[in-house]
N, C-alpha and C positions, 0 to 999 in steps of 0.2 A: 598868358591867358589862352592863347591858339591849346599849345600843347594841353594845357589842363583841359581844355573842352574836348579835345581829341581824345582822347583817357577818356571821359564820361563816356563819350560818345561809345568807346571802342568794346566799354564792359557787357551791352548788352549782345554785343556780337561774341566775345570771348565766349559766355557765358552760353548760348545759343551752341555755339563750339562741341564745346564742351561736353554738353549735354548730347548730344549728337554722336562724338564717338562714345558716348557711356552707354546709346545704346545699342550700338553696332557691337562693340566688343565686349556687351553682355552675356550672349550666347557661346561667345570661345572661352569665357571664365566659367561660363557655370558648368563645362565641360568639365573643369581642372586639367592641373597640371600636376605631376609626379614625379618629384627630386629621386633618382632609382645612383644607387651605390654599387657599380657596380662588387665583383671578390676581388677587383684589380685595384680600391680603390677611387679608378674613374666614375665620375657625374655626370648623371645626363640627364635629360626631363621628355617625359613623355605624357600622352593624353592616356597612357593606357596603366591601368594598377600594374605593378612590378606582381608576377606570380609569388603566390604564398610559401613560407618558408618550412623547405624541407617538401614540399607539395613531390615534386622529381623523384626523391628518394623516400617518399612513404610506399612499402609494400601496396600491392594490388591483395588486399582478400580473399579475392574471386578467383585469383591466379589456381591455376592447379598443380599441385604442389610436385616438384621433379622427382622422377624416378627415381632410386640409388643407382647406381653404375654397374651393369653388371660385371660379373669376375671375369668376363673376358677383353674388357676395356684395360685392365692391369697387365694384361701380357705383354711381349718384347711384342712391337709389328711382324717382323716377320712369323713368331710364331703364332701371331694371332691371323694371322694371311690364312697359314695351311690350318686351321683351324674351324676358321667359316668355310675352307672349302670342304676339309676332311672332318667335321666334328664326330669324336667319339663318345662312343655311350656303352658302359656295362651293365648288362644284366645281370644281377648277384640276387643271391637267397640269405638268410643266416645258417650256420652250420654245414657251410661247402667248403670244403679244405680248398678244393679248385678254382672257387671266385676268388679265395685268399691269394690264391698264388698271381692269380692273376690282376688281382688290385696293387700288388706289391711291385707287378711287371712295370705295371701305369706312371706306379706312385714316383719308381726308381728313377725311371725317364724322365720325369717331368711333366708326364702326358697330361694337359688337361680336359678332362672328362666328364662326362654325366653320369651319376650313378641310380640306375632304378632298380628298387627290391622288388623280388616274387616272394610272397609270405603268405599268400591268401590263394582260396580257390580262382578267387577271379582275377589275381594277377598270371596264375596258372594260365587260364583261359588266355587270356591277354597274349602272353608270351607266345601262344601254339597257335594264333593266329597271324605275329608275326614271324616268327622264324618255321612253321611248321612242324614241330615236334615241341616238348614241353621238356626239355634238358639244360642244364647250367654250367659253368657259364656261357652268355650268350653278348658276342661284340660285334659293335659295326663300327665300320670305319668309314664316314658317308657315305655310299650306299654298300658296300663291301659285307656281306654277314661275314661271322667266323662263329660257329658251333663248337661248345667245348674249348676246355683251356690247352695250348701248345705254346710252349714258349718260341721253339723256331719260328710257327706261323704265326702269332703275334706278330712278332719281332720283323719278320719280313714282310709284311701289310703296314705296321709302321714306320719302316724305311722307305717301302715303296710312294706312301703318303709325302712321307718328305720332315716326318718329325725328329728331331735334334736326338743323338745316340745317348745325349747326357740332359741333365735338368737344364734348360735355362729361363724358371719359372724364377721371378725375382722372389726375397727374402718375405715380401709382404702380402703374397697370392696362400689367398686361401680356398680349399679345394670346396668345392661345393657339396650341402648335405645332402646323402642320399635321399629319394622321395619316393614312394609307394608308383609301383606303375600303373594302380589303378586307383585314380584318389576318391575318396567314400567321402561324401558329406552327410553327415546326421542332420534332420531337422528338425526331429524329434525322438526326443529320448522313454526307452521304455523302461517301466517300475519291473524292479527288478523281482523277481517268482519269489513267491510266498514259502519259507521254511520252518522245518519240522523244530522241535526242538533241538534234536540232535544237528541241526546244521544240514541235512538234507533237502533237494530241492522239491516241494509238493507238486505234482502233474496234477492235471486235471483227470477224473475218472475215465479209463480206457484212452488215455495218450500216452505214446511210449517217448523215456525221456530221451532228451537229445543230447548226445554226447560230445564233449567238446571239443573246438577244433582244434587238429594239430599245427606248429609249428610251420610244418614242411605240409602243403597241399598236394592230395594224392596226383601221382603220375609224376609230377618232379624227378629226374633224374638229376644226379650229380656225377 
């Protein structure tokens, strides 16, 4: 009898209990908890959501997309050294037997270089207010001009620089296109002149026609 009255007795206290931690440790449940797995495997639990999957390695959108690499990132170091200090640029035209010989000096070596065309009047321009005359071909060797093609003075401005007698451009250096030295942007296109039957260009009454331009921009020497 003692014991069974003790039992009755003890259920409203149990119960009272009870109720008491259910509601202390309501609020650290309604938190949750997070069984997280980890790639090892290992378990472990946290209050906090495991990050979404593949969240790390989803691209950024908004990233700005990388540059290519330019062709002088592919060179050997050292010859990419004397390069940022000494970088060469030829000036060439089309139809200069003397730019030929001298692209061939470049090409033989290995020298990597910039190539700019004169084809237009105002690369003309261009050239004769860098080098002061309007003649071809025309090299610098960082600040170095050289006027006109010589192979001795090439050749002895590019030793002085400090470039290799032979290529040692690897198998997979691709030499860079040449680019106008003065670049033209159209932003609007003109309708082109009205012709006769015969495939002649109509002027307007008392405008004299304009003749088209040549290849080679007057003054040019070669």
């Amino acid at each position: 009898m003692p014991a069974e009255s003790l039992s009755r007795r003890s259920v409203p206290w149990l119960l009272g209990a009870g109720l008491i931690a259910c509601v202390l440790a309501g609020p650290v449940l309604a938190q949750g908890v997070y069984r997280i797995v980890g790639p090892d495997g290992k378990v472990s639990f946290s209050d906090q959501p495991p990050p979404a999957a593949g969240a790390s390695n989803r691209p950024n959108s908004s990233a700005t997309p990388a540059a290519p690499p330019s062709p002088a990132a592919a060179l050997p170091f050292e010859l990419r050294q004397i390069n940022s200090r000494y970088p060469v640029t030829l000036y060439a035209s089309r139809d200069c037997a003397p730019c030929n010989s001298g692209r061939n000096l470049l090409n033989a070596r290995g020298i990597p270089y910039t190539e700019k065309t004169v084809d237009t009047a105002a690369d003309g321009e261009a050239l004769r207010r860098l080098s002061g005359e309007m003649s071809l071909p025309f090299l610098t060797i960082g600040s170095q001009q050289i006027k006109g093609y010589s192979d001795t003075e090439w050749t002895k401005f590019l030793d002085a620089a400090g470039y290799p007698k032979q290529s040692a451009l690897p198998s997979s250096y691709r030499q860079p296109a040449p680019s106008p030295l003065v670049e033209v942007r159209r932003e609007e296109t003109t309708a082109p002149a009205p012709t006769s039957a015969q495939g002649r260009s109509l002027s307007a009454p008392g405008e004299t026609p304009v003749a088209p331009p040549t290849t080679n921009p007057a003054g040019i020497r070669f």
